[in-house]
N, C-alpha and C positions, 0 to 999 in steps of 0.2 A: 106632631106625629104621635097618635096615641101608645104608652108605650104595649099595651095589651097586643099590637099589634103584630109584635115580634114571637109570643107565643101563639097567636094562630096561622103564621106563617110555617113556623117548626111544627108545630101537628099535620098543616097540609104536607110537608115535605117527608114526613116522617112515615106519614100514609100512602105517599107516593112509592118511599122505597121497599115498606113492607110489601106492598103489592109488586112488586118487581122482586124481591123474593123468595116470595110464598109459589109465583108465578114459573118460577125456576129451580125449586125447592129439589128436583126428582134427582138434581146435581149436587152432593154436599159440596163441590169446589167452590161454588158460586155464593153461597152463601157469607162467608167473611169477606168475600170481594164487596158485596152490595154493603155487609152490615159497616166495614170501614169505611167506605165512602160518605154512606149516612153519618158517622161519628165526624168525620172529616166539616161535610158542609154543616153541624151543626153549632161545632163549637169553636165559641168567641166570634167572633162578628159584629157586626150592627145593626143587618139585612136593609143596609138602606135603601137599596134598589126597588126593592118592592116598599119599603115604605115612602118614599117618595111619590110611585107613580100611586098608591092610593092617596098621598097626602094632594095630588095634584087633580083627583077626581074628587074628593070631597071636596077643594076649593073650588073649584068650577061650578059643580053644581049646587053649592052649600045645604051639602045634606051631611051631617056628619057620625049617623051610626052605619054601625058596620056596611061597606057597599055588598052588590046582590054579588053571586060568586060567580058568575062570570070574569068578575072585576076582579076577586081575589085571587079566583084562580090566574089571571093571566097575570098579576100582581109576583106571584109566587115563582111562576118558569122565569123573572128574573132573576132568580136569588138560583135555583139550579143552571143558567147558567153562566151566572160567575164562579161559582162551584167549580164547571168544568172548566173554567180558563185560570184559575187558583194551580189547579192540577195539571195546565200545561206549562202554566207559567213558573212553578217553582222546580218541572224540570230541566227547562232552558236557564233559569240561574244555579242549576244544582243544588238547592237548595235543599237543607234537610229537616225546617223548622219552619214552621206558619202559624203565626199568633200565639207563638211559646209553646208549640205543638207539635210533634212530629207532621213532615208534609204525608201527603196518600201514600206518594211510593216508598218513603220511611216507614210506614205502617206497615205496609206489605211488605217487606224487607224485613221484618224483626217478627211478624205475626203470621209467615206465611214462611218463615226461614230460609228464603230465597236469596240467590246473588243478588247485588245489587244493580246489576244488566238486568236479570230477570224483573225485580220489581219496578225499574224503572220503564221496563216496556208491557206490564202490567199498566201501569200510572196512565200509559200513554192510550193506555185503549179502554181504562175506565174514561179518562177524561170524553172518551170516544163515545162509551154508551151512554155518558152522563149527557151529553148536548141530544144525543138520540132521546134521553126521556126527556128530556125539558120540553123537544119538542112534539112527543107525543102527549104533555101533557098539556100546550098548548090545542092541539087537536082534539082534546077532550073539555075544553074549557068553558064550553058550550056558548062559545060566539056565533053566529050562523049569515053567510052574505058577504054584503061590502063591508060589516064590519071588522068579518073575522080576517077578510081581504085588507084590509086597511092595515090593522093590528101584523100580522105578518108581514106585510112593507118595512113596518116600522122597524121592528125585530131583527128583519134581515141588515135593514141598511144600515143598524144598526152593530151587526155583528162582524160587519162587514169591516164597515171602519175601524174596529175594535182590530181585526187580524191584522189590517195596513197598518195601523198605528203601532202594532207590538213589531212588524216587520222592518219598519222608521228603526224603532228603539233599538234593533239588533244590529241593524244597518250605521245607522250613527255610530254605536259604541267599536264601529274600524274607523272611525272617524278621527280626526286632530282636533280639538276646541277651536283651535284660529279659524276652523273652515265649517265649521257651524253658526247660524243666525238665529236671532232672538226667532226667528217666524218660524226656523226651522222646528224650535223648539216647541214652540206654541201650537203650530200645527201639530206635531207629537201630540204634544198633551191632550187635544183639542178631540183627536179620534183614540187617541188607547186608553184614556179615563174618563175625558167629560162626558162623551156621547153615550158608555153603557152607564157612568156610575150617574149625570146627574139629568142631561140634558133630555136622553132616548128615555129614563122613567117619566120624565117629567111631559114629554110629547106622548108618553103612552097613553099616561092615566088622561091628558086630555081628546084625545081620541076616544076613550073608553067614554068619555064625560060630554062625547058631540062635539068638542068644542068647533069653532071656524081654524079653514084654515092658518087668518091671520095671528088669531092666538096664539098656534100651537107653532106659528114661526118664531113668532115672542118667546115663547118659553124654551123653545131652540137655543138662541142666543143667549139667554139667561142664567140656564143652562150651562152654556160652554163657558160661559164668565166664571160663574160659584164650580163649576169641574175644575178650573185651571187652577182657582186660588187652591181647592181642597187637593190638586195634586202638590203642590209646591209643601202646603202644611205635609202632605207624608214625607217629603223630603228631608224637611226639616226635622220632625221626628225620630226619621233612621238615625239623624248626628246625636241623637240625645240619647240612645240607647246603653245600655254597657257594653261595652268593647271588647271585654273579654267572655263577653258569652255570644249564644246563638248567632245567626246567619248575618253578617252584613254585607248584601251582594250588592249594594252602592256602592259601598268604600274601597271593597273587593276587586271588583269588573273595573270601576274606575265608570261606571254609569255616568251619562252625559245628562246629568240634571240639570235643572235652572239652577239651582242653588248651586253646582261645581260650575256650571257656564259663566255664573253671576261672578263667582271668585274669579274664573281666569280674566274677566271683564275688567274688573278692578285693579286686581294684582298692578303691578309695579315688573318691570322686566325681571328683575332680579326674582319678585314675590312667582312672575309665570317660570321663571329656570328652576325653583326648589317646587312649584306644582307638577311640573311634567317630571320633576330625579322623583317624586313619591309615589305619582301613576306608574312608573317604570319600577318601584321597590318590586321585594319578591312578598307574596300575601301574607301577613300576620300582622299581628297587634301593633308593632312598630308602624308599619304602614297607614295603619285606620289611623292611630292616635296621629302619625303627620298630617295626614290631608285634612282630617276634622280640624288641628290647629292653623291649618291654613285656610282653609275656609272662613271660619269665626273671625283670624285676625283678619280678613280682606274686610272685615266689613258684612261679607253678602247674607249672614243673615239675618240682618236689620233690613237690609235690603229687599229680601225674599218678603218680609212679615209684611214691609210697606205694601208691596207689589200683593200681596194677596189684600190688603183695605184699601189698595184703588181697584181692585177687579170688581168688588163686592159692591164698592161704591156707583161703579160702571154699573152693575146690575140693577141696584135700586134706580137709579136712573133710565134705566130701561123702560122699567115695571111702572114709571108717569105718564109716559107716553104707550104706553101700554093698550089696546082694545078689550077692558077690564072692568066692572062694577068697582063700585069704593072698597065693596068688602070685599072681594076676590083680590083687589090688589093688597091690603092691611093684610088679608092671609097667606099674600106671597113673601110680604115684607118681613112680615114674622116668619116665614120658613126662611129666609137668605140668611137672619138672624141666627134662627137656631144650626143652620147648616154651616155658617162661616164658626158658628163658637165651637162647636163640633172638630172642625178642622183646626181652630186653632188651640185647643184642649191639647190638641195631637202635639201639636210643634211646641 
């Protein structure tokens, strides 16, 4: 994934919000709304969503200078809207930090001097017009026909699963660990990470690239393979964090990850009686530092790392029996690569 590619994603986004702006400028209120949300979607990231779904149109068709911008543009509306699911998602963890950065409605709360009800439903209605421009800049992207018809299938059913899946995760965490299952969890995964962050770019850009249906089923499942190991690696990450700084809404909530399911899995009756006294602690640094040394001593993050190099391995395995040229497949084998070290950098 060329890295230039992350700089002309932030110019298209950067253009998009000045024009949302400039377009609204006759209101001074509006204008530090738009300019933080731009500050917001732009910094720290990795934009993989759109770099993915162009990395999967240049291996399809192996062409690989820049694609025509039909491509970039629809490339782009997916990085605005994980933007706006950033900003719903770190109000429903209350979170007050996003990549060592104040979240939107922390912005707004400190740069707009408002209560923190007031920025928080602020937050809630940016995150509102942010999915509005994504999608009118998908409307401008200048696809025309069954393609642009296609392409918005994708998108939706896309965004679709994405809201099930965060609904799952809100749902489970009333849950007890004894009465969740590995499938439970995987279907989780399956729609609230892998389908916008690896699978739905990756069926986009083949779309954009023509491909056959039967490809763009491949790269579905491929897809949801390399999503579930890279959601597992952020798992693992949050436990490496420092503990006495910013946001841990894992350790927190008592979130029902693979990696805490994997420890209660494990655990020993006695190791599940001191897991559920720590889930039940009251929230502070004692708490994280218990569950984190319960976690690590069960074992499960050996566990987790395995379980993310049999998914990956599952993937390359896919990609043989694949409906693929030689090179199309060497260039997916080398994105699994780069995208499995990627997530495991993380953990």
């Amino acid at each position: 994934m060329p890295g230039e590619d992350r700089a002309r994603i932030d110019a298209r986004l950067t253009r998009v919000f000045d024009q949302t702006r400039r377009r609204y400028a006759c209101n001074p209120q509006v204008a530090p709304l738009v300019e933080e949300a731009l500050k917001f979607t732009l910094e720290g990231g990795k934009r993989i969503r759109p770099r993915l779904c162009l990395a999967a149109y240049r291996i399809l068709t192996q062409r690989f200078e820049p694609p025509p911008a039909p491509v970039w543009n629809v490339a782009v509306v997916l990085e605005a809207l994980h933007a706006f699911m950033l900003v719903h998602d770190d109000l429903m963890d209350q979170s007050l930090t996003r990549r060592d950065r104040p979240t939107l409605h922390e912005r707004y709360r400190e740069g707009l001097n408002v209560s923190a009800r007031t920025a928080g439903d602020l937050g809630i209605v940016a995150g509102d017009w942010m999915f509005a421009l994504a999608i009118r800049m998908l409307g401008r992207a200048g696809l025309q026909g069954t393609r642009l018809a296609r392409v918005v299938r994708i998108i939706a059913e896309m965004l679709i699963e994405t809201g099930l899946g965060q609904s799952l995760d809100l749902l489970h965490d009333g849950r007890s660990l004894e009465s969740i299952t590995e499938e439970d969890i995987t279907t989780l995964y399956r729609w609230k990470t892998a389908r916008y962050t690896v699978s739905g770019p990756l069926v986009l850009g083949a779309a954009l690239a023509n491909a056959p249906a039967a490809t763009r089923r491949c790269l579905n499942r491929f897809g949801d393979l390399l999503g579930f190991g890279y959601q597992i690696c952020n798992d693992l990450e949050s436990l490496e964090d420092d503990l006495e700084r910013g946001d841990h809404a894992d350790l927190d909530t008592g979130k029902r990850t693979y990696v805490l399911w994997t420890a209660h899995r494990v655990l020993d009756p006695l190791g599940r009686a001191a897991l559920a006294q720590a889930l039940e602690a009251p929230v502070g640094l004692e708490r994280r530092r218990r569950l984190r040394d319960l976690i690590v001593r069960s074992g499960a993050v050996a566990l987790c790392r395995q379980r993310v190099r049999d998914l990956r391995n599952e993937a390359v395995e896919l990609l043989q029996e694949a409906p693929l040229t030689v090179a199309q497949r060497q260039d997916f084998l080398a994105l699994a690569q780069l995208f499995t070290d990627m997530g495991s950098a993380a953990s």
